[in-house]
N, C-alpha and C positions, 0 to 999 in steps of 0.2 A: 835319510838315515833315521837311527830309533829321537835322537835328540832331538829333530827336527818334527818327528811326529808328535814327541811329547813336550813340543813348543819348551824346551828344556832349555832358556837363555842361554844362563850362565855354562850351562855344558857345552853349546856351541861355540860362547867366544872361546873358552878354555881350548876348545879344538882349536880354531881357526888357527887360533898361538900356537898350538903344538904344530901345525901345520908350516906353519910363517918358521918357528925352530928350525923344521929340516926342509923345508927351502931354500932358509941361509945358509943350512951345513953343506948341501947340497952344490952351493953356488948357481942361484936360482934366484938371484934377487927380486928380480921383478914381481914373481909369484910370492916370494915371501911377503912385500910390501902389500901384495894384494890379497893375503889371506890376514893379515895385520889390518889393515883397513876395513877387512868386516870384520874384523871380529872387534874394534873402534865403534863401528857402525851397530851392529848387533849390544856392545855394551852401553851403549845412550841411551837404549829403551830402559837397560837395567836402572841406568841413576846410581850406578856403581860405583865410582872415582876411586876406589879403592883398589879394584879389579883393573883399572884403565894402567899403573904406571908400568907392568913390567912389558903393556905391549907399546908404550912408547920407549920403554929398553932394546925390543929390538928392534923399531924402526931406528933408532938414534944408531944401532950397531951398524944396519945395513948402510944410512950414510956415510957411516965413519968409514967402513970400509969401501966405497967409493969414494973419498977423499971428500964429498959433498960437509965440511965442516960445522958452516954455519946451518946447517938444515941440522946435521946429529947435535949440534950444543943445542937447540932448539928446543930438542925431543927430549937432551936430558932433565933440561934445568927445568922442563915440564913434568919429567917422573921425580924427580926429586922433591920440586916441591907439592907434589901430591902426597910424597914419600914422608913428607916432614908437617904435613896437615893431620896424614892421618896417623903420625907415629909410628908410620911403618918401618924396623927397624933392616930391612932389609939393603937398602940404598944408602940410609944415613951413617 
């Protein structure tokens, strides 16, 4: 795609999330988790941690709703306190 030509990071994880969204709307989880995981993957190079909490939002959602508990409190209490690092007032 053009992002990937234009080695465009942050435009790809931003995909991969919107991707991982309508996988879960979808009920598609599996693919959701694994568009979430690159684009996890894709945002390390960035050094972003800012950009990291809403896709550990919806990894924590995809647990929640397989009942997987302790893996979704996992994923929250890790956006959040990314959330509360970076005063991001979105979570808090």
């Amino acid at each position: 795609t053009i992002r990937i030509d234009l080695f465009d990071t942050l435009g790809m994880v931003q995909t991969y999330q919107r991707l991982g969204q309508v996988a879960t709307t979808l009920k598609h989880q599996d693919q959701a988790l694994q568009y979430y995981q690159k684009a996890i993957l894709l945002n390390t190079k960035l050094k972003d941690s800012t950009t990291l909490s809403p896709l550990l939002m919806g990894i924590g959602g995809i647990w929640l709703g397989q009942k997987k508990y302790p893996q979704a409190l996992k994923n929250y209490r890790r956006a959040l306190k990314l959330d509360q690092h970076f005063n991001n007032q979105v979570l808090i």
